[in-house]
C-alpha positions in Angstrom: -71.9 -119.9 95.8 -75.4 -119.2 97.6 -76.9 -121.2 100.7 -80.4 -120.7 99.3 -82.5 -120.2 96.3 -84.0 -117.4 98.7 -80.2 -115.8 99.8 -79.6 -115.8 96.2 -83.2 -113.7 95.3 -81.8 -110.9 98.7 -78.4 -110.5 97.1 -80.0 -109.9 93.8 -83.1 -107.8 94.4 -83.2 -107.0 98.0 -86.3 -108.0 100.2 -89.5 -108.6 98.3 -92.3 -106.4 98.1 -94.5 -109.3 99.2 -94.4 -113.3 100.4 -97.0 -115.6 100.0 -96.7 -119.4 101.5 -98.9 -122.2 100.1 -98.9 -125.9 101.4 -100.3 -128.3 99.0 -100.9 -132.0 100.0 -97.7 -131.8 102.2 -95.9 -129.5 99.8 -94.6 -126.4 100.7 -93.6 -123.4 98.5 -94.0 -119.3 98.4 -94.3 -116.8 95.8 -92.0 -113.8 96.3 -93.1 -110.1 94.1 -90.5 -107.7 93.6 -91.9 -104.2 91.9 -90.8 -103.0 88.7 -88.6 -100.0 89.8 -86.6 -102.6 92.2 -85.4 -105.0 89.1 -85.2 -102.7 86.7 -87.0 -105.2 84.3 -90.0 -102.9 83.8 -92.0 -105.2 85.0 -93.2 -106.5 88.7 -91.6 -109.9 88.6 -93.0 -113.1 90.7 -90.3 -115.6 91.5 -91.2 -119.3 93.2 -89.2 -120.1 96.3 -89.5 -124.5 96.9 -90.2 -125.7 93.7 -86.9 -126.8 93.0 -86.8 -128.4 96.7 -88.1 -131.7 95.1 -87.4 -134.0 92.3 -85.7 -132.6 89.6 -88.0 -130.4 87.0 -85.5 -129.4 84.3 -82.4 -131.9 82.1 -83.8 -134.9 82.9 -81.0 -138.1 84.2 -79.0 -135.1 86.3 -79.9 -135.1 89.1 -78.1 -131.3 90.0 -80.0 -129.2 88.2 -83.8 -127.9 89.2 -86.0 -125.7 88.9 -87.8 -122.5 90.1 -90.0 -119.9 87.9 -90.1 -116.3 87.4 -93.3 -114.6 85.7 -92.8 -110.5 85.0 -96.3 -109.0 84.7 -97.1 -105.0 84.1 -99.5 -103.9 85.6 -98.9 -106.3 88.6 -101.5 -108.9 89.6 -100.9 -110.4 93.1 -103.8 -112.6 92.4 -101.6 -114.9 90.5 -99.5 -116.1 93.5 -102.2 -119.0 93.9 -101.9 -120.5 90.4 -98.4 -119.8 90.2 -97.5 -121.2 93.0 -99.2 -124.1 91.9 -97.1 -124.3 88.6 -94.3 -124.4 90.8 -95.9 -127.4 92.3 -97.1 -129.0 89.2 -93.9 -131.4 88.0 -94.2 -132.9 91.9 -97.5 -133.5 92.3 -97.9 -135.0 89.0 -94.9 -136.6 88.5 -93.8 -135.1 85.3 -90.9 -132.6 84.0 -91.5 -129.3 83.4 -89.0 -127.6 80.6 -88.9 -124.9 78.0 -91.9 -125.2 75.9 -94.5 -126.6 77.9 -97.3 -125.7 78.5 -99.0 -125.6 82.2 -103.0 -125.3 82.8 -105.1 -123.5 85.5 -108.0 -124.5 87.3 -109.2 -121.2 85.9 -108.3 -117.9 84.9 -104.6 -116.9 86.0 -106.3 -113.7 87.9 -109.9 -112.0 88.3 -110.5 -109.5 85.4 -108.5 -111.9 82.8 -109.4 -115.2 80.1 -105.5 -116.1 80.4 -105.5 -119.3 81.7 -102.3 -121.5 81.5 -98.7 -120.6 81.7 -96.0 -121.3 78.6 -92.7 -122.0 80.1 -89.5 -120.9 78.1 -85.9 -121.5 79.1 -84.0 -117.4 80.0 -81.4 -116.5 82.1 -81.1 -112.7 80.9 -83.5 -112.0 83.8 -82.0 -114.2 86.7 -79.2 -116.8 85.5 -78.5 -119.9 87.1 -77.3 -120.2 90.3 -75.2 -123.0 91.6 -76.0 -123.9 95.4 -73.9 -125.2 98.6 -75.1 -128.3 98.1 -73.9 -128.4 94.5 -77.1 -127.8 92.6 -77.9 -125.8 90.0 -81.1 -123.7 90.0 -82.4 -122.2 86.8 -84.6 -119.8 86.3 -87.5 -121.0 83.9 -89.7 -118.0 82.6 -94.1 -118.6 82.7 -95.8 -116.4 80.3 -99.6 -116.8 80.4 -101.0 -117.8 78.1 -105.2 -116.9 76.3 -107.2 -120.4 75.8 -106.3 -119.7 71.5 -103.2 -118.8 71.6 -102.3 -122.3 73.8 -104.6 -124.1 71.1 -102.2 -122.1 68.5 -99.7 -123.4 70.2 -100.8 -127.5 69.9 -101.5 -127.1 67.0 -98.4 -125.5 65.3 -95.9 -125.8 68.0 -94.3 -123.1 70.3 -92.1 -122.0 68.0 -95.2 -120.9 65.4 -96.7 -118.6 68.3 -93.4 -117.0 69.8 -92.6 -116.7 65.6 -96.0 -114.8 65.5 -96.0 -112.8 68.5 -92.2 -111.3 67.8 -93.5 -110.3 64.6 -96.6 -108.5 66.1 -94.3 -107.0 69.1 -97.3 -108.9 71.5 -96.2 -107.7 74.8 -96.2 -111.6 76.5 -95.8 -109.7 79.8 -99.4 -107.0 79.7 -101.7 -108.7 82.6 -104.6 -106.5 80.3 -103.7 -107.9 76.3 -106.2 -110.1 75.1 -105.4 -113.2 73.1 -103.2 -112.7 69.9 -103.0 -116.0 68.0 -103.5 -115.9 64.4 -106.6 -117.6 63.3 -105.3 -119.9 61.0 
């Protein structure tokens, strides 16, 4: 059992390559970056640390489990830590419940030098499983992939399953900060 969301990140992975705090209209949460050579996922990955300090974001009616998010990106883009961190703020601040297959906007693109502009949030826990807290929580790991303005109109139109169908087939690497949308056109 773990004291901390935080604790649990340090026994895993060590101390981050970077910290970022944001406070929102009272809210407080940071974005923590581990490189790719310290996970071993190939991939720098960005975890949130406070979003699942609030109301609950994930089984809705149980109260014990929340939520925080991990985002893997190759070649790293630190500029994300401001709209990520605001995912991780999004189910508080608007009252809603963020699970696997939503979809989450930006105010803009997810980074300079990019068109991706929302995050699609999928249920893992090959990456970083659940943890169960002192206080009896659960935390769970929910994964953001970003998402190109088509490929999140792919996905309203024919559902999530439809794009993650179509990007297995292709082999779309979900996790390249420089791939440009892949959504089929029809």
């Amino acid at each position: 059992m773990h004291e901390s969301v935080g604790a649990y990140l340090l026994s895993r992975w060590g101390d981050p390559a970077g910290r970022i705090r944001f406070e929102v209209e009272g809210l407080s949460i940071q974005v923590w970056k581990w490189d790719a050579a310290t996970t071993g996922e190939g991939v720098d990955v960005y975890v949130t640390v406070g979003a699942a300090g609030g109301a609950p974001t994930h089984s809705p009616g149980t109260v014990d489990h929340r939520a925080e998010f991990l985002l893997g990106l190759r070649p790293g883009q630190d500029a994300v830590a401001s709209p990520f961190a605001a995912l991780g703020l999004y189910g508080h601040r608007n009252g809603v419940t963020i699970a696997d297959g939503h979809t989450v906007p930006s105010d803009g693109p997810l980074w300079p030098g990019t068109e991706m502009m929302a995050f699609l949030i999928r249920e893992q826990e090959a990456i970083i499983p659940t943890v169960r807290l002192s206080d009896g929580s659960h935390v769970h790991f929910l994964q953001a992939m970003p998402l190109h303005e088509s490929e999140l109109q792919y996905k309203r139109r024919h559902g999530m399953d439809a794009l993650t169908a179509h990007w297995e087939e292709r082999l779309v690497p979900f996790w390249d900060s420089e791939r440009g949308p892949d959504a089929p056109t029809f």
